[in-house]
Every structure is written in C-alpha cells, then in structure tokens.
Wavefront OBJ file of the C-alpha trace (Angstrom):
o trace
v 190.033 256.302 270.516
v 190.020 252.825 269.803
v 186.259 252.358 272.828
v 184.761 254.815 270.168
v 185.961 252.724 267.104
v 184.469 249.750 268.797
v 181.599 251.312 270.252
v 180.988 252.561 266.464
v 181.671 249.077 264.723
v 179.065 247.650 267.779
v 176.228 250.407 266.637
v 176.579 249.550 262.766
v 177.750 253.217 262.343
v 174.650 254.780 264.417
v 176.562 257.474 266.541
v 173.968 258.465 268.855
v 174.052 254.490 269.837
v 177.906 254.784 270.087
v 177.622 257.404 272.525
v 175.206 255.764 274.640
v 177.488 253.158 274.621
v 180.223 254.698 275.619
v 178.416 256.666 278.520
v 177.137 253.418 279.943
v 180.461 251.775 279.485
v 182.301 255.193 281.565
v 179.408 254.912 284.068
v 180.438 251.418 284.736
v 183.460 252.145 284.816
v 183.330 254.940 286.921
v 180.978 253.215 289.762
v 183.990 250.514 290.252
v 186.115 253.078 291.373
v 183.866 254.603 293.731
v 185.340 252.358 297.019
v 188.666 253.286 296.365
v 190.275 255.335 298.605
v 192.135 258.598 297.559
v 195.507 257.754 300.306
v 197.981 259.162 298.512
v 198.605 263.354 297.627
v 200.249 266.326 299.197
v 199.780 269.182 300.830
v 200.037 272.747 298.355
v 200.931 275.975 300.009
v 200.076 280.091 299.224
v 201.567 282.849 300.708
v 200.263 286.237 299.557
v 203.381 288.246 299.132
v 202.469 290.797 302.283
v 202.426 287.973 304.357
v 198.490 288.782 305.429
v 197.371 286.141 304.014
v 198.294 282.001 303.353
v 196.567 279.118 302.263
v 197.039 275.218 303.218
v 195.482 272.527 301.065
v 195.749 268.890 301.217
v 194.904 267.529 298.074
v 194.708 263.425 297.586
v 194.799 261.181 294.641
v 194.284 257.124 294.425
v 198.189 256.299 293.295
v 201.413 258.019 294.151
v 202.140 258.061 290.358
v 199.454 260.802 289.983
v 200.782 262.346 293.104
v 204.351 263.078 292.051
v 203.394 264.059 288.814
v 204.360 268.365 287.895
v 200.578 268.784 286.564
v 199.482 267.594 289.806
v 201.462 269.579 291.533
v 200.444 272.507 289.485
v 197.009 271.376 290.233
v 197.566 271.451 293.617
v 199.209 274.894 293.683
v 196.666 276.148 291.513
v 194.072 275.590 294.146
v 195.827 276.938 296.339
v 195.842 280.549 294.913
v 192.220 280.549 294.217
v 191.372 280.068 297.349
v 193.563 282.742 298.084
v 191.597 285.019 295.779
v 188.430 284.179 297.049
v 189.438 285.797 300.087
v 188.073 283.109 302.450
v 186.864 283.877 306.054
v 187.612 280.176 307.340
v 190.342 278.930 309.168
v 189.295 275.274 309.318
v 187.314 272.661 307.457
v 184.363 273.024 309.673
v 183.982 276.473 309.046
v 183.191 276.039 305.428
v 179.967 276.488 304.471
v 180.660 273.083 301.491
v 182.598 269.873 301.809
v 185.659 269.326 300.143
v 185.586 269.064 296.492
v 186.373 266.113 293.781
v 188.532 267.019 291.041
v 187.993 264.069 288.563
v 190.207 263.535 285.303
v 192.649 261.128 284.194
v 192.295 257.584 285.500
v 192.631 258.811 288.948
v 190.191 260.127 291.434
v 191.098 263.149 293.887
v 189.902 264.672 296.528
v 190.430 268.203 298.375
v 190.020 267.193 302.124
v 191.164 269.421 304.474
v 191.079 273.695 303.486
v 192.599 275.990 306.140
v 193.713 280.162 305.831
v 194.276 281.931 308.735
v 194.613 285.803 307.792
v 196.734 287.416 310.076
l 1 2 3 4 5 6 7 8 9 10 11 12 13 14 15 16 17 18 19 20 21 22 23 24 25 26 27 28 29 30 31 32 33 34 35 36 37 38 39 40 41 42 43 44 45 46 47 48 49 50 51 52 53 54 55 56 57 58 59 60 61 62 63 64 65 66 67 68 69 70 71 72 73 74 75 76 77 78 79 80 81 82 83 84 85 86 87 88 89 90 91 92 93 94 95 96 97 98 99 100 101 102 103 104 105 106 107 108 109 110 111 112 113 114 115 116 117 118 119 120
C-alpha cells in the first residue's frame, strides 16, 4: 500500500503513471529473483479412495518459512488432487507432454518439479 502511495505522490496524482511505475518497479524486482534457487519444499501425496489411483508431487519454494507454512501445504495438497482429476496417463516427468509449472505469489518463488501417478 504504501509503493502505490509513493508511486502516486512520484506521478503528481497521474494514476496511469503510478501504475507504470509500479509495474517497472515489480519487474525489477521480480528479475532479481530469477537466480535463486527454489531448495526448499515437500513432497504432497493423493490417494483416490479405491486405491486405483495416487499422485506424488514435489513441490519447492525459495525459504523453509514458506515451506512449513498450512497454505502451502494446502497448496501442495491441492495440486495434488487435480492432478488426480485430470486423470493423467504419466508415470514420470518425462512422460509429460509440459515441464513443471511455477506457482508465483507471495515473496517466494515455487516450483512443481517432479509429477509421477502410477494407476494400478
């Protein structure tokens, strides 16, 4: 609240020059955090309940802060079941036709790595 009160107060109250000075500022912001490393995270689970199908997920953040946090936990479960419900044919990362996704948000970066579910 308080980068759009400045960016404001720098544009002399001209808000389509505050918000193109907040995009540039997020943009810089954002391409200093592009070398970091997503090392920390955990690994989310699904087991459909007849046992046919389950899903493994590693999903990674930048700081272990983010990754013992519930909503990232959630997040992680979360992904989890949709994969699940997209009933995917895969059983490894190289079997899927796109890479790994970002999830952005937050001040941390993750990253979903590694999808595997074996249907049995």
């Amino acid at each position: 609240m308080m980068d759009s009160k400045r960016a404001l107060e720098e544009a002399q109250g001209d808000m389509e020059r505050a918000v193109d000075l907040l995009r540039k500022r997020g943009a810089a912001k954002a391409e200093k955090r592009m070398g970091k490393e997503a090392r920390e995270g955990m690994v989310g689970h699904y087991l459909h309940h007849d046992g046919k199908l389950a899903v493994l997920v590693e999903v990674n953040c930048e700081t272990d802060f983010v990754a013992r946090n519930p909503e990232f936990h959630t997040l992680v479960r979360h992904i989890a079941e949709h994969i699940a419900a997209a009933a995917p044919t895969a059983i490894d990362k190289d079997g899927v036709p796109a890479t790994g996704s970002s999830v952005s948000g937050g001040s941390s970066r993750s990253r979903s790595r590694r999808v595997a579910s074996p249907r049995t």
